[in-house]
C-alpha positions in Angstrom: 110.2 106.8 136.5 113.1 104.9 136.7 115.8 104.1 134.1 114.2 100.6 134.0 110.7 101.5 133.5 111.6 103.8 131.2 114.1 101.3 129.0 110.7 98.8 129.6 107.9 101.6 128.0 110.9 102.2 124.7 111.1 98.3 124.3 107.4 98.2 123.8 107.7 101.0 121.8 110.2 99.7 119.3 108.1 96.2 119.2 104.8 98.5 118.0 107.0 100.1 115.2 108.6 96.8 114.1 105.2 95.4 114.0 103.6 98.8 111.9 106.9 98.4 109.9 105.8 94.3 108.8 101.8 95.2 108.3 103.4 98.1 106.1 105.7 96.3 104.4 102.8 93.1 103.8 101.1 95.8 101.4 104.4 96.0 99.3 103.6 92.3 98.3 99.8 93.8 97.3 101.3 97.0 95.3 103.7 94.4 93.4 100.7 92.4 92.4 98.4 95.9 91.5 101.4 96.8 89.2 101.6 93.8 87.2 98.0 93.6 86.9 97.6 96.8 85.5 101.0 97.2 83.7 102.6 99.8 86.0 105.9 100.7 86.0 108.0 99.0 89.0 109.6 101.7 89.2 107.9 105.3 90.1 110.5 108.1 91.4 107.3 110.5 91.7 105.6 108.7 94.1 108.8 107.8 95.8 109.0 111.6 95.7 105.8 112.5 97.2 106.3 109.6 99.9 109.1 111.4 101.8 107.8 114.9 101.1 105.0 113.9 103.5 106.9 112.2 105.9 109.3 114.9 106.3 106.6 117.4 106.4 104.7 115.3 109.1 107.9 114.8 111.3 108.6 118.4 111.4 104.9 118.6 112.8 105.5 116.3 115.4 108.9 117.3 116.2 110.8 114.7 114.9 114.3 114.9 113.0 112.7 115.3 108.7 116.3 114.3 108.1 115.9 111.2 110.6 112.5 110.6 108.9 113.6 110.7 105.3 116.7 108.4 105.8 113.9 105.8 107.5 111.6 106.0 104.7 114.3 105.8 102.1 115.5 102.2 103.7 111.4 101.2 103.8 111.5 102.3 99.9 114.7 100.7 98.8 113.3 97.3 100.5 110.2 97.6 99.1 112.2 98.0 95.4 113.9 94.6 96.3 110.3 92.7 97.3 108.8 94.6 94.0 111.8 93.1 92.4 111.6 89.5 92.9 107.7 90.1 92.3 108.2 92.0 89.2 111.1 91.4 87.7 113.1 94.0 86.8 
């Protein structure tokens, strides 16, 4: 494969992700709306917890970087905090 071809196959891969990374991020919206509904703290460090437990376990499966993985999921959770936010309030 060349360099092109393979610079083509990660650009299609980055545009799955970013697209996995907006239907994931639409559910935030949904989870905001659950919370308020049923009085649920905004804020929930266990789960938060739990979330990258997981996804560090599951990269070291695959063979990513759990260091890599966490320091992803911790920018998805601190943006989902601000959208929870200016749902929620504080």
């Amino acid at each position: 494969m060349e360099l092109k071809e393979i610079r083509e196959h990660l650009d299609r891969i980055d545009a799955a992700l970013v697209s996995l990374l907006a239907e994931r991020m639409s559910f935030i919206l949904k989870v905001a709306e659950a919370k308020l509904r049923n009085n649920i703290q905004r804020h929930q460090p266990e789960r938060e917890l739990e979330i990258i437990n997981n996804k560090r376990t599951l990269a070291g499966k695959t063979g990513l970087n759990p260091d890599l993985v966490e320091k992803l999921f911790r920018s998805v959770i601190e943006d989902a905090h601000r959208i929870e936010e200016e749902i929620m309030g504080n």
